[in-house]
C-alpha positions as CSV (number, residue, x, y, z in Angstrom):
1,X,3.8,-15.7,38.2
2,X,4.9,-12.3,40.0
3,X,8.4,-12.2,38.7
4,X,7.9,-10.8,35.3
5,X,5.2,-8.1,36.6
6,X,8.0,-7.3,39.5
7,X,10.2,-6.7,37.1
8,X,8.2,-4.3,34.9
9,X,7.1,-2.2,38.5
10,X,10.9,-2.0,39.2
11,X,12.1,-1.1,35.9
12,X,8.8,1.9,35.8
13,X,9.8,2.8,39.2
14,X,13.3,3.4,38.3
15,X,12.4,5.3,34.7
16,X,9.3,7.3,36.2
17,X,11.4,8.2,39.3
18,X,13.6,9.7,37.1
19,X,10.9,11.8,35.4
20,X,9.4,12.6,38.5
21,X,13.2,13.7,39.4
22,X,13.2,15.8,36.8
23,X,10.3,18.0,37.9
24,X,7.7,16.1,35.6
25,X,4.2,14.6,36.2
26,X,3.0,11.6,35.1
27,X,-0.1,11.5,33.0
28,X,-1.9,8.3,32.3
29,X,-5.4,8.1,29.6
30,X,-6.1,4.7,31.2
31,X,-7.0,4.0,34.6
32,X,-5.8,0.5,34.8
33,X,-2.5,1.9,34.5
34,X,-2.8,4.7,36.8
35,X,-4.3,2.1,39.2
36,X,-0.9,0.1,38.7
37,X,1.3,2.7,39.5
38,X,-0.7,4.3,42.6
39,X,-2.1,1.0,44.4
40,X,-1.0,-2.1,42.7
41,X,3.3,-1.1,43.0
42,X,3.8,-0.6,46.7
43,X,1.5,-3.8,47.2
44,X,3.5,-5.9,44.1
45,X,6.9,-4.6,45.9
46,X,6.4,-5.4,49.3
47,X,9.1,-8.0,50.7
48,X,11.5,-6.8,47.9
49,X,14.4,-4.7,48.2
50,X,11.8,-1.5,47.0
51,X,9.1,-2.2,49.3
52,X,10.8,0.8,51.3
53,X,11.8,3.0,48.1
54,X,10.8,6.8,48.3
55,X,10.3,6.4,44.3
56,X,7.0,5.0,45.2
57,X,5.2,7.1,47.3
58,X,6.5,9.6,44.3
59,X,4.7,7.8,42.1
60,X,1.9,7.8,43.7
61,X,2.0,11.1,44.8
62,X,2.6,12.1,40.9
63,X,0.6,10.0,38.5
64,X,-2.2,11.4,37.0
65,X,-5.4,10.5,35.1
66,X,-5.7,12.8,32.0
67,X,-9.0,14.2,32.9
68,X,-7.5,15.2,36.7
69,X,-4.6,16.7,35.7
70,X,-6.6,19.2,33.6
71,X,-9.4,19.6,36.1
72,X,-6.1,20.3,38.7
73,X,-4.2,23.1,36.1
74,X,-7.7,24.7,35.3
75,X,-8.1,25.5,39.1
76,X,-4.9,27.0,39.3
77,X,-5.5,29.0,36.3
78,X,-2.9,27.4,34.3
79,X,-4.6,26.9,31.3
80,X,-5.8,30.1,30.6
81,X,-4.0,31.0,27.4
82,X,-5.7,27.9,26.2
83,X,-8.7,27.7,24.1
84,X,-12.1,28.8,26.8
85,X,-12.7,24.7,26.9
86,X,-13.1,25.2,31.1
87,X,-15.3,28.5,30.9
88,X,-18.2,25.5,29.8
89,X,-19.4,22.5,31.5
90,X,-18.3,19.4,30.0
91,X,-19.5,15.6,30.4
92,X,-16.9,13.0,28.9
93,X,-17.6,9.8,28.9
94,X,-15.0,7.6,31.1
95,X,-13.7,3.9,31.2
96,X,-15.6,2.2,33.8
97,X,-12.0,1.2,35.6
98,X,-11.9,4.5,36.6
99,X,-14.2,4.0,39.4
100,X,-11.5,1.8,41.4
101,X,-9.6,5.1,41.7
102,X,-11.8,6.8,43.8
């Protein structure tokens, strides 16, 4: 029952390589997801003709949960023309998948 969920990874891999390509990052609001594309696609691809594709270390390298991505551009002082939101402390509540990330 692999094929179909193959099939999805390679046709993501080949559409978010592109992206990724193209200088974007990829930002995800759900952790199942962003668990997909960093852990579950190299394992899903291996013994395929992508098991050895650059696209996915890419992927992994450049998918993002929502909440680390801001976290990441607030340390760089990227959002600084924003609204003061990261001068305060904040506590969001988080999907509970979001502990399998790390």
């Amino acid at each position: 029952m692999l094929d179909t969920p193959r099939r999805w990874a390679v046709e993501n891999l080949e559409e978010l390589g592109t992206i990724i390509d193209d200088g974007y990052e990829i930002v995800t609001i759900e952790p199942s997801c962003l668990s997909a594309l960093r852990d579950d696609y190299r394992r899903l691809l291996e013994g395929t003709s992508y098991a050895d594709d650059p696209r996915i270390g890419a992927l992994e390298q450049h998918s993002h949960d929502i909440a680390e991505y801001l976290c990441t551009l607030a340390d760089q002082g990227r959002l600084s023309g924003y609204y003061p939101l990261w001068a305060r402390r904040l506590s969001l509540p988080w999907h509970c998948h979001a502990k399998s990330l790390g």
